[in-house]
N, C-alpha and C positions, 0 to 999 in steps of 0.2 A: 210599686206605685208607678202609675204613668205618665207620662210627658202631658205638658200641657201643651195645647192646640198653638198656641202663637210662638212658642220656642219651638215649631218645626224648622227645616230646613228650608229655605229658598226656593228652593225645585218644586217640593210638596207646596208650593204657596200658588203657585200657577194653575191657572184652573181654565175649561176651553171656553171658548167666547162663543156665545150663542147670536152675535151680532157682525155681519162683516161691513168695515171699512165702505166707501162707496167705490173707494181704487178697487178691493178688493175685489166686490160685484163688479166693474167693470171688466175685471181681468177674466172673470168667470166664465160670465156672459160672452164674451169676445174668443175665448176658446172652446164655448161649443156652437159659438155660430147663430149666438140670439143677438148679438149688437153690432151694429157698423157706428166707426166713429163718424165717419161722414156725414150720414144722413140720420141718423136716430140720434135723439136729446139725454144730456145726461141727467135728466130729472125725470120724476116719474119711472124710472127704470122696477121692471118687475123682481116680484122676490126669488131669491139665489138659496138653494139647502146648504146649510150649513153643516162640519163634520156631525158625525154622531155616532156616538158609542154602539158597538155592537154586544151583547150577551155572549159571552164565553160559555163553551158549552165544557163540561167535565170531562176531560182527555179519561182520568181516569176509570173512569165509569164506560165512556164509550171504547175504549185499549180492550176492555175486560168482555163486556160485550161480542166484540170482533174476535177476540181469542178464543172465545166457548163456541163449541162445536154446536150443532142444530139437533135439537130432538130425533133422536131414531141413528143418528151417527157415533159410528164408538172410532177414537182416533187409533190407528193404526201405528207400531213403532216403526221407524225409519231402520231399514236395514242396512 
C-alpha cells in the first residue's frame, strides 16, 4: 500500500516557483546589466526567466553507448 500524498515529508512539499519576487527581478536584472537603480523605474520592469528544469538524459544508456566499440572494430586485449 502506498503513502498518501499529504503525509509526505516537508521537503517533498516544496515545489519551484514559477513567479519571482519583484526584489528578486531587480536583483536579476541588475546583475546582468539590464537596470540602473538611478535612472530606470521600478515599475514596469521587463520579464526575468525564471529556473527551469532540464531533462535528465539516461546515464545509462549513454555509459553503454560510449563503451561499444564502432562497427568494423574488434577490441584488442591489453597486454
Amino acid at each position: 500500500m502506498s503513502i498518501h500524498p499529504s503525509l509526505r515529508g516537508a521537503d517533498s512539499l516544496i515545489g519551484e516557483r514559477s513567479v519571482l519576487t519583484r526584489v528578486e527581478r531587480l536583483q536579476k536584472l541588475q546583475s546582468s546589466g539590464k537596470f540602473d537603480a538611478d535612472s530606470d523605474s521600478v515599475y514596469g520592469l521587463p520579464k526575468v526567466r525564471t529556473k527551469f528544469k532540464v531533462a535528465k538524459k539516461k546515464a545509462a544508456a549513454d555509459d553503454a553507448e560510449a563503451e561499444a566499440p564502432a562497427d568494423g572494430e574488434a577490441e584488442t586485449p591489453a597486454e
